[in-house]
KOLDOTI-881715 format. One line per 5 residues: their letters; for each residue x, y, z of C-alpha. Coordinates in steps of 0.02 Angstrom, whole numbers, plus 50000, padded with zeros to 5 digits. Example, Ala and Ser with C-alpha at 12.3 -4.5 7.8 and 13.67 -1.06 7.14 Angstrom:
! residues 2
as = 50615/49775/50390 | 50684/49947/50357
This chain:
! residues 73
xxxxx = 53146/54203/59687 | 52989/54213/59598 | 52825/54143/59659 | 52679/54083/59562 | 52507/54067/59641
xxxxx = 52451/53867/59647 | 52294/53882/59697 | 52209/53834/59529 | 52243/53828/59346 | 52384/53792/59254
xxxxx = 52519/53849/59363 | 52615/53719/59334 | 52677/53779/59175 | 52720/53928/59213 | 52855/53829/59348
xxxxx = 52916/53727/59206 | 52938/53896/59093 | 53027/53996/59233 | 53154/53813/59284 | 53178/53807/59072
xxxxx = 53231/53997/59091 | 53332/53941/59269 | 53254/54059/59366 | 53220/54009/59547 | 53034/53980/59566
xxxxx = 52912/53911/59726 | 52735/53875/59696 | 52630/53975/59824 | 52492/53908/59909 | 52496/53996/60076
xxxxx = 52503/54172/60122 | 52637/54151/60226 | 52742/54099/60079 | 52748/54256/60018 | 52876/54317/60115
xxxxx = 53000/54217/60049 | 52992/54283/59868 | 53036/54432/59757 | 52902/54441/59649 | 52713/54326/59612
xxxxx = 52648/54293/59463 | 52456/54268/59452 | 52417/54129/59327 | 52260/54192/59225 | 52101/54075/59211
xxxxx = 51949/54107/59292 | 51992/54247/59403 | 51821/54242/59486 | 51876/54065/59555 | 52054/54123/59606
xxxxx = 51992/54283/59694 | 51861/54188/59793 | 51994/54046/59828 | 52145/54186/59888 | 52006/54269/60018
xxxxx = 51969/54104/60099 | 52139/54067/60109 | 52196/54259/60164 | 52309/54317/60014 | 52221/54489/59997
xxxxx = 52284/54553/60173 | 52479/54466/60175 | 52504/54531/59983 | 52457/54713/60047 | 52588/54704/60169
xxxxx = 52709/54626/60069 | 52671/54770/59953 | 52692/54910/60111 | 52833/54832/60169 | 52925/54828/59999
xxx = 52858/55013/59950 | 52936/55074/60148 | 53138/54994/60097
C-alpha cells in the first residue's frame, strides 16, 4: 500500500491518480500511519509549510525508523 502525506496541498489528486491506476492508497496524516504502508509519497508545494507542519506533528522521527527498520529486513 502506498501512502501519500495529507497534511497540505493537493494530495488529493495524487489518491485519485494512484485508485485510477488501482493501486491501494491511504492518505497519511499521522505518524503512526506509517507503519501500515509500503512506500509515501510527498506531494510537492510549499515544502517550507509541509516540513514545519510534519515536525509539529512528529513525521521526521517515525519516518527514520520506518526507514531503519526497513534497511535492518
Amino acid at each position: 500500500m502506498i501512502g501519500i502525506l495529507a497534511l497540505q496541498g493537493n494530495y488529493h489528486a495524487h489518491t485519485k491518480i494512484l485508485v485510477g491506476l488501482k493501486i491501494p492508497v491511504k492518505e497519511i496524516r499521522y505518524p503512526d500511519q506509517l507503519r501500515d504502508i509500503d512506500g509515501l509519497i510527498i506531494p510537492g508545494g510549499e515544502s517550507t509549510t509541509i516540513n514545519d507542519l510534519m515536525k509539529r506533528v512528529g513525521f521526521h522521527d517515525e519516518i527514520k525508523y520506518s526507514l531503519n527498520m526497513a534497511n535492518n529486513e
